[in-house]
C-alpha positions in Angstrom: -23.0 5.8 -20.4 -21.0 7.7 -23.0 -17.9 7.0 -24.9 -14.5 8.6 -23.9 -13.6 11.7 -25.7 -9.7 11.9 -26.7 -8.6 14.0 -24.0 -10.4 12.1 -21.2 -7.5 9.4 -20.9 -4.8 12.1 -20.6 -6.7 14.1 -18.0 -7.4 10.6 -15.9 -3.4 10.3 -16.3 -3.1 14.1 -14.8 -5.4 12.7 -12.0 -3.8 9.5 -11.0 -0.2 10.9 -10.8 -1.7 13.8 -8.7 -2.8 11.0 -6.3 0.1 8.8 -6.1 2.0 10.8 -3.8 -1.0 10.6 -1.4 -0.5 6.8 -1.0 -0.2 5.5 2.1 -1.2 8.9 4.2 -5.2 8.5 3.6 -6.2 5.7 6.2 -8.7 3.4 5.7 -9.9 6.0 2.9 -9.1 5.0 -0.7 -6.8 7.9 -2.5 -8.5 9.3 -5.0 -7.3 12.1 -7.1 -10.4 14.3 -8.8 -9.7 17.4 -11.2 -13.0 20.2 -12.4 -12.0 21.1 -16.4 -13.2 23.2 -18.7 -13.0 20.7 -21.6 -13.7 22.8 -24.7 -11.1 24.8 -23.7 -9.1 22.3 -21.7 -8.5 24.7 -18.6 -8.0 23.1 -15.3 -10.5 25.2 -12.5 -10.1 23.0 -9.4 -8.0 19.7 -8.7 -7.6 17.9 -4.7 -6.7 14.6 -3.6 -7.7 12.6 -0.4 -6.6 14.4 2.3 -4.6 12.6 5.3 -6.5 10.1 7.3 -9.1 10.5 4.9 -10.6 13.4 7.0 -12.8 14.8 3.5 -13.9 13.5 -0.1 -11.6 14.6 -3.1 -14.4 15.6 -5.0 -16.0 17.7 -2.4 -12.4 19.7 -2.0 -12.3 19.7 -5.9 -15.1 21.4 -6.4 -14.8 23.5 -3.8 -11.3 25.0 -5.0 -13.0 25.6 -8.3 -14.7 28.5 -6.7 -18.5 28.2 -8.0 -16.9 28.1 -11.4 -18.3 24.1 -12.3 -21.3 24.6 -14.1 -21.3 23.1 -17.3 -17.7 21.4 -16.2 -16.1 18.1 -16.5 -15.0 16.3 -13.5 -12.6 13.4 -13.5 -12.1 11.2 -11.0 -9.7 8.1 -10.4 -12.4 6.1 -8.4 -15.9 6.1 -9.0 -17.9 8.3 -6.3 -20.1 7.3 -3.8 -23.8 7.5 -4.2 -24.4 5.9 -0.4 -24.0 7.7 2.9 -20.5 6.3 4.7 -18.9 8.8 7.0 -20.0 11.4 4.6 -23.1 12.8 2.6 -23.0 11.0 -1.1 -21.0 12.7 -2.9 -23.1 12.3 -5.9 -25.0 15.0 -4.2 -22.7 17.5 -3.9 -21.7 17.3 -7.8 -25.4 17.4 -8.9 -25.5 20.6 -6.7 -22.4 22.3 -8.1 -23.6 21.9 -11.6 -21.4 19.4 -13.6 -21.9 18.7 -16.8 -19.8 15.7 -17.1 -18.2 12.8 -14.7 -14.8 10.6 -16.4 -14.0 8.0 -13.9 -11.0 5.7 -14.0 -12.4 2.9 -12.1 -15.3 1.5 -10.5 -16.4 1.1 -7.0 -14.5 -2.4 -6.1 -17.3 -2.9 -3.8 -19.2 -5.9 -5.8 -22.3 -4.2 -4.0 -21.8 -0.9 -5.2 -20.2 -1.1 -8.7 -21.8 0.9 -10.8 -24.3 3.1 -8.0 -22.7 6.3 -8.6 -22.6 6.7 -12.5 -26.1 5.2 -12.0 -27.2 8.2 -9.7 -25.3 10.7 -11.9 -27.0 9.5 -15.0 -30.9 9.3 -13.6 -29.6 13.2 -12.6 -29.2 13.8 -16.6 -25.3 13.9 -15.8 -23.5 12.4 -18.5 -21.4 9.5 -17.0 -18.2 7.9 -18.7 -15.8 4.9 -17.3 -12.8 4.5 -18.6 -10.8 1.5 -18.4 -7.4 3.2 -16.8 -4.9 1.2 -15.4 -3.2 4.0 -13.3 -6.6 4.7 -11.5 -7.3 1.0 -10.4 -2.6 0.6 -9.7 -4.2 3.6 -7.2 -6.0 1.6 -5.5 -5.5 -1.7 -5.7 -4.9 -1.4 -1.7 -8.2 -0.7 -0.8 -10.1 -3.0 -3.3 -7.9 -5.7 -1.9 -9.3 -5.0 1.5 -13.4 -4.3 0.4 -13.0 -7.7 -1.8 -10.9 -10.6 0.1 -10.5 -8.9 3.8 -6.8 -8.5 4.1 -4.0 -6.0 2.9 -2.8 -5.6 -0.2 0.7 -6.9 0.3 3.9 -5.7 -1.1 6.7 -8.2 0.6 10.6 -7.3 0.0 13.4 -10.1 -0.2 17.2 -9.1 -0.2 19.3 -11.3 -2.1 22.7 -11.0 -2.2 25.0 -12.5 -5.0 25.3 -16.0 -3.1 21.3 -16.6 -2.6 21.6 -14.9 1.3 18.6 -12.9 2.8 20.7 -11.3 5.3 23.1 -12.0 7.7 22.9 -14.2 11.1 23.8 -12.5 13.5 23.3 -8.6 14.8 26.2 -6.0 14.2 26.6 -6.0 10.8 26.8 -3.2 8.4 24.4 -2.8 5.9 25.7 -4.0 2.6 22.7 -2.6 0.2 23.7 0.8 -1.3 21.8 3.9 -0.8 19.7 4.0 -4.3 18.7 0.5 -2.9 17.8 1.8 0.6 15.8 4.7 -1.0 13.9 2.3 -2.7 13.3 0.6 0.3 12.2 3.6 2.0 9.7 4.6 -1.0 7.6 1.5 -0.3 7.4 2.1 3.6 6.4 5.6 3.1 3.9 4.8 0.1 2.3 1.7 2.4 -0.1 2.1 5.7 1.5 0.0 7.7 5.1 -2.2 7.3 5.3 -5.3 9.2 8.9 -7.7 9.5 9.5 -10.6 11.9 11.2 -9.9 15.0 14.1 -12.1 14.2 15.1 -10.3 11.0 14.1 -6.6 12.3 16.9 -7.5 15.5 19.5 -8.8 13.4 19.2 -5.6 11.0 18.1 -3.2 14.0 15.6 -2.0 11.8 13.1 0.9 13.2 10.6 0.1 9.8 10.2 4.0 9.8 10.4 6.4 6.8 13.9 8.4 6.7 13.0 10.4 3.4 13.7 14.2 3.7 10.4 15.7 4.0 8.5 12.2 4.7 9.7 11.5 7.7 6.3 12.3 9.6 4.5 9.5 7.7 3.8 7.5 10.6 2.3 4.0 9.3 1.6 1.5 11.4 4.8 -0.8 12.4 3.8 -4.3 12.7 6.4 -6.8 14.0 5.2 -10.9 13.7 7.0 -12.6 17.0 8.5 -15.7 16.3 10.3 -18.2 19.1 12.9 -16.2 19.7 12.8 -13.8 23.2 12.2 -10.2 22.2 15.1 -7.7 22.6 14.1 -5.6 24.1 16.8 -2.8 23.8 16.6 -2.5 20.1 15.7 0.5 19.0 12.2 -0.8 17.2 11.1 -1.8 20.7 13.2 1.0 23.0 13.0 4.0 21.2 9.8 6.3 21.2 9.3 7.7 18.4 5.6 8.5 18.2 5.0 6.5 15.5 2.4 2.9 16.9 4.0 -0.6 16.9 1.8 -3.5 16.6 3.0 -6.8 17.8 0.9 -10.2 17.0 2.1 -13.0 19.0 0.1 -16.3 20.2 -2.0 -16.8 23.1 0.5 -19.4 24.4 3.0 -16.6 24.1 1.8 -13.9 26.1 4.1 -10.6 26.0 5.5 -8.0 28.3 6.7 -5.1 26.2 6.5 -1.4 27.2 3.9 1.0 27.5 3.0 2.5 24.0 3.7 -0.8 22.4 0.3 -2.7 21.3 0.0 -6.5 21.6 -2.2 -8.7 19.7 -2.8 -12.3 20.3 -4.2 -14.3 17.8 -4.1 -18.2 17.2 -1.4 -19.8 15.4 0.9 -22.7 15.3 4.2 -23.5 17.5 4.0 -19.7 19.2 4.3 -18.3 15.1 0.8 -16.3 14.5 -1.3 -17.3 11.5 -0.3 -14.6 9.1 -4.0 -15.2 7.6 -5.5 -14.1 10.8 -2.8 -11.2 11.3 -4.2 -10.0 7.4 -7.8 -10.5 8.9 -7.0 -8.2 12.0 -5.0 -5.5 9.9 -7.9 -5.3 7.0 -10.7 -4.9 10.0 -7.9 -1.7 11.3 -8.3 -0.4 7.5 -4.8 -0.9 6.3 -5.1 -1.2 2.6 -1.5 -1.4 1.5 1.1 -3.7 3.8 4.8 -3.6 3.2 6.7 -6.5 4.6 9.8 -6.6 4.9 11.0 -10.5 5.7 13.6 -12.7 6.3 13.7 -16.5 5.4 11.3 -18.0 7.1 8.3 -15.4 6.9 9.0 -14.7 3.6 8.2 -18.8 3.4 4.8 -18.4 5.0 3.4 -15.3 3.1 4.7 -17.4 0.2 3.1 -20.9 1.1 0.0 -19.1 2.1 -0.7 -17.3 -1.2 -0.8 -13.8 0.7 1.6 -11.7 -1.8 -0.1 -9.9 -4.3 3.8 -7.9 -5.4 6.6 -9.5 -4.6 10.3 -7.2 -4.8 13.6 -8.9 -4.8 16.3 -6.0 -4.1 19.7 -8.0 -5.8 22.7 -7.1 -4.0 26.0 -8.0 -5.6 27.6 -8.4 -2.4 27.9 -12.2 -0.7 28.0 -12.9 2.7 28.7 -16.3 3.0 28.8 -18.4 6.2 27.6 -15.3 7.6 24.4 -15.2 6.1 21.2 -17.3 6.3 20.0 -18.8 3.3 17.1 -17.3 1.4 15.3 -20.3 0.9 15.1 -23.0 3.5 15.1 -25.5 0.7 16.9 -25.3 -2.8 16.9 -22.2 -4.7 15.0 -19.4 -3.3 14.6 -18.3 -7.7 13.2 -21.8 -7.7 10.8 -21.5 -4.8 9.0 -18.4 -6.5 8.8 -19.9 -10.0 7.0 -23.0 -8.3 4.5 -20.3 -6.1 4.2 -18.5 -10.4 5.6 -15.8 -9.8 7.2 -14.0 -12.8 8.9 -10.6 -13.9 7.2 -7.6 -14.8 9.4 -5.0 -13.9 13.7 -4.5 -13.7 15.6 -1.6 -12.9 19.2 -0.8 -11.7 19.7 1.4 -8.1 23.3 1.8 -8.3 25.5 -1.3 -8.0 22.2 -3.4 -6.5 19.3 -4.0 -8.7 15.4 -4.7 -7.9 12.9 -6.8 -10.1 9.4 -6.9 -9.3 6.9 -10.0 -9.8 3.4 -10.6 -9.8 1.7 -14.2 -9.8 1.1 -15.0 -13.0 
């Protein structure tokens, strides 16, 4: 394997932000931005990303946009390609056949099985191979190494806290009190995730639909997923009453059976005082090929994912605003800052939407 030439890293950056947008449209695919250069001349001949549903291989359209123009080329690629039949023919094949020259990956297969079985094929084909160590190319896909490696999501969960430690309010009919940089924010992570689940307490009180409402994303249609709790199901909310095209997953116990209407998926699966096991939920979700969850939760589900070690990014939108006896308490003991410093949690990222405010944490 080769060393990295100077430009390689910039043209792996080109790649990744190519792909980003892609996030959360390509199934159980992982999104993979590729890019056919001319390097001594540093020309671009042919660039593609995973299509929706992950219906063809980046490199394959690549290539193919390049025109016959790849001999002698360079190809960059966020993710390391395949050299094993899955839904498609190796992929390794098709860039021996158009001619390349040279392969710059960003990151490896996460598959502990297959790590290292593409550059391998490439470079017994006298293909010169390079891996770079590039952070944006495994941030890219951190959902569906997450999924191939510990069988469950990666999962994104969202708290709302306003100014007196409150995750919400109590009771429905409420207006919304985070402002609309906030609430674009919001609407970012559902539209950059494959599915966005919420408890059916907290989605009722805030008669949330968990769709995307972005102009010009409003056809991403991930996979709703509501957890039911002890309380009856309302059914006249819009999540439940309104069809919209877009699927609704609801996980409930088997000594909790549900009647909801036509169109509306249930899922039993065992759990504890008519709450599902959120472990088994991740279990049944990974086996569907969701890599990327968003969860948007109230109190006590934010608890759970919590005490069960399931959040890999946890966002806290900060809203100045306080609700008082109105509201429900983030934590259901002490602090709720104190509860994710004990779970290690801590900062890597703070910005200001507007009057609110989000910072991001990662266990530490």
């Amino acid at each position: 394997m080769s060393e990295p030439s100077p430009s390689d890293v910039r043209w792996l950056d080109v790649a990744a932000r190519l792909a980003t947008p892609a996030l959360g449209s390509t199934g159980s695919s992982p999104t993979v931005g590729a890019l056919v250069v001319d390097e001594d001349r540093q020309l671009l001949f042919g660039r593609a990303v995973t299509p929706t549903r992950g219906t063809a291989q980046a490199e394959v359209l690549a290539l193919s946009e390049a025109k016959g123009l790849t001999q002698g080329r360079t190809l960059y690629l966020t993710l390391e390609p395949a050299a094993r039949y899955t839904s498609f023919a190796p992929v390794t094949d098709t860039i021996l056949y158009a001619g390349i020259a040279r392969v710059v990956v960003g990151a490896l297969d996460p598959d502990r099985k297959h790590a290292g079985q593409g550059l391998r094929a490439l470079h017994e084909a006298d293909i010169e191979t390079v891996h770079v160590e590039h952070a944006p190319s495994v941030l890219l896909n951190e959902g569906y190494a997450t999924r191939v490696t510990r069988n469950r999501p990666f999962v994104t969960l969202k708290v709302t806290l306003t100014a007196d430690g409150m995750v919400g309010y109590a009771a429905p009919g409420s207006e919304p009190f985070l402002g609309a940089e906030a609430q674009r924010f919001v609407e970012r992570e559902r539209a950059a995730a494959d599915a966005v689940l919420s408890g059916a307490a907290r989605a009722q009180i805030e008669d949330n639909d968990l769709r995307v409402h972005l102009d010009g994303l409003e056809g991403r249609a991930g996979l709703r997923v509501v957890v039911a709790g002890t309380r009856e199901i309302d059914l006249k909310r819009e999540l439940f009453a309104a069809v919209s095209g877009v699927p609704i997953l609801v996980f409930t116990t088997p000594d909790r059976p549900l009647a909801l209407r036509p169109g509306i998926e249930v899922a039993q699966v065992e759990g504890r005082h008519s709450r599902p096991d959120l472990r088994k939920v991740m279990s049944v979700l990974a086996d569907r090929g969701i890599n990327r969850l968003f969860v948007e939760a109230g109190a006590k589900l934010a608890e759970s994912f919590i005490a069960g070690e399931l959040i890999d990014r946890l966002h806290i939108v900060d809203s100045p605003v306080k609700l008082g006896r109105a509201g429900v308490p983030a934590a259901l003991l002490g602090r709720f800052e104190d509860r994710i410093a004990a779970a290690r949690f801590s900062e890597v990222d703070r910005r200001q939407l507007g009057e609110d405010k989000v910072r991001t944490l990662e266990r530490a």
